[in-house]
N, C-alpha and C positions, 0 to 999 in steps of 0.2 A: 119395405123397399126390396125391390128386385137386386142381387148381383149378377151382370150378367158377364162377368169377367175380374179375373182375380185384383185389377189393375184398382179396379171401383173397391176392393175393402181398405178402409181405414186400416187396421192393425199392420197392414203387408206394407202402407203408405209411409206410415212411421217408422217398418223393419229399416224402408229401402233408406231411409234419413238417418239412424240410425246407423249401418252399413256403411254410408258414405264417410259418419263422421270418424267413427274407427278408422277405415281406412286412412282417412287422412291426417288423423293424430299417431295414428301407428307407424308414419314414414316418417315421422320427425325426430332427430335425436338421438340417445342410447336404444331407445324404442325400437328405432328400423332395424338396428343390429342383432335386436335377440331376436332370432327367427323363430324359435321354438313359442317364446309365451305371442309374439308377432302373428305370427299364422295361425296359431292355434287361437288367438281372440278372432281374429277375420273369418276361421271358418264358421265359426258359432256365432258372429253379427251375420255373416250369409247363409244360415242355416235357420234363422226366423223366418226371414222372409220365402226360401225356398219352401219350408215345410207348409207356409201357410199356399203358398202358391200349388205344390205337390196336393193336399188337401184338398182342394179345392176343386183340381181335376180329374178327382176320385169319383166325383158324381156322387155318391152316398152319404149322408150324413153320417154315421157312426164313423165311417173311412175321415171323412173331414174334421170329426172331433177329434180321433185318435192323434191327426197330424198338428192340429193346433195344441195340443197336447205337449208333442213334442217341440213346434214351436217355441210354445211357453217355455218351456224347460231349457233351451236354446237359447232364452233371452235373459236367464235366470247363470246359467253358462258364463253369457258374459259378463255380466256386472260381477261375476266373481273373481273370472279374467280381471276387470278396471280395478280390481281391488290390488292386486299383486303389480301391476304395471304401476298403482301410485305407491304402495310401499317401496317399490325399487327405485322411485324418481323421476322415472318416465313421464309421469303426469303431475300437472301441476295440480293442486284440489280444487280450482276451479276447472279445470278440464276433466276434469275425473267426477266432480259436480255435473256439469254437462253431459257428458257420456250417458255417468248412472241414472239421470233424470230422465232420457230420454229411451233408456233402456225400462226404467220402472215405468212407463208411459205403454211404451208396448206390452211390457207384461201387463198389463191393467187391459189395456184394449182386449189383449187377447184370450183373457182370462173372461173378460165379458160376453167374449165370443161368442166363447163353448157355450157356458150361460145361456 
């Protein structure tokens, strides 16, 4: 299969879901007040999908793995972020269940990637 745009990869599909759901567990509660561990989870759920996007419009393959790369590493980021957010309360462990599910979803897509 052809990609003929970053919108058609699956991995970037799941960052952007992914992305949203942070965002909007992260404006609820003690959550939205810690700005520090707050933003610092949002830029690393928006930093999957960017880097896979960024890759993508490198043209080159070795440019494209390197970035998936850091994608991956990005989504690895987070789930270490959802760890700290449910030890402080923030997240319920079902939400924090969800999150990291969907975060070890991308890392897997995008570890296949490279592959």
């Amino acid at each position: 299969m052809t990609i003929r745009k970053f919108e058609e990869i699956e991995s970037w599909k799941e960052a952007r879901l992914s992305a949203v759901k942070i965002y909007e567990m992260s404006n609820l509660g003690k959550f939205r007040t810690d700005f520090g561990l707050r933003d610092q989870i949002r830029r690393a759920a928006v930093s999957i999908m960017a880097n896979i996007a960024e890759g993508y419009g490198r043209g080159g393959k070795a440019e494209f793995i390197r970035f998936l790369r850091i994608s991956r590493a990005s989504a690895l980021e987070t789930q270490s972020h959802l760890y700290v957010a449910l030890d402080l309360g923030y997240l319920s462990s079902e939400q924090f269940g969800t999150l990291h599910d969907q975060a070890t979803l991308v890392t897997r897509l995008v570890g296949a990637f490279i592959n």
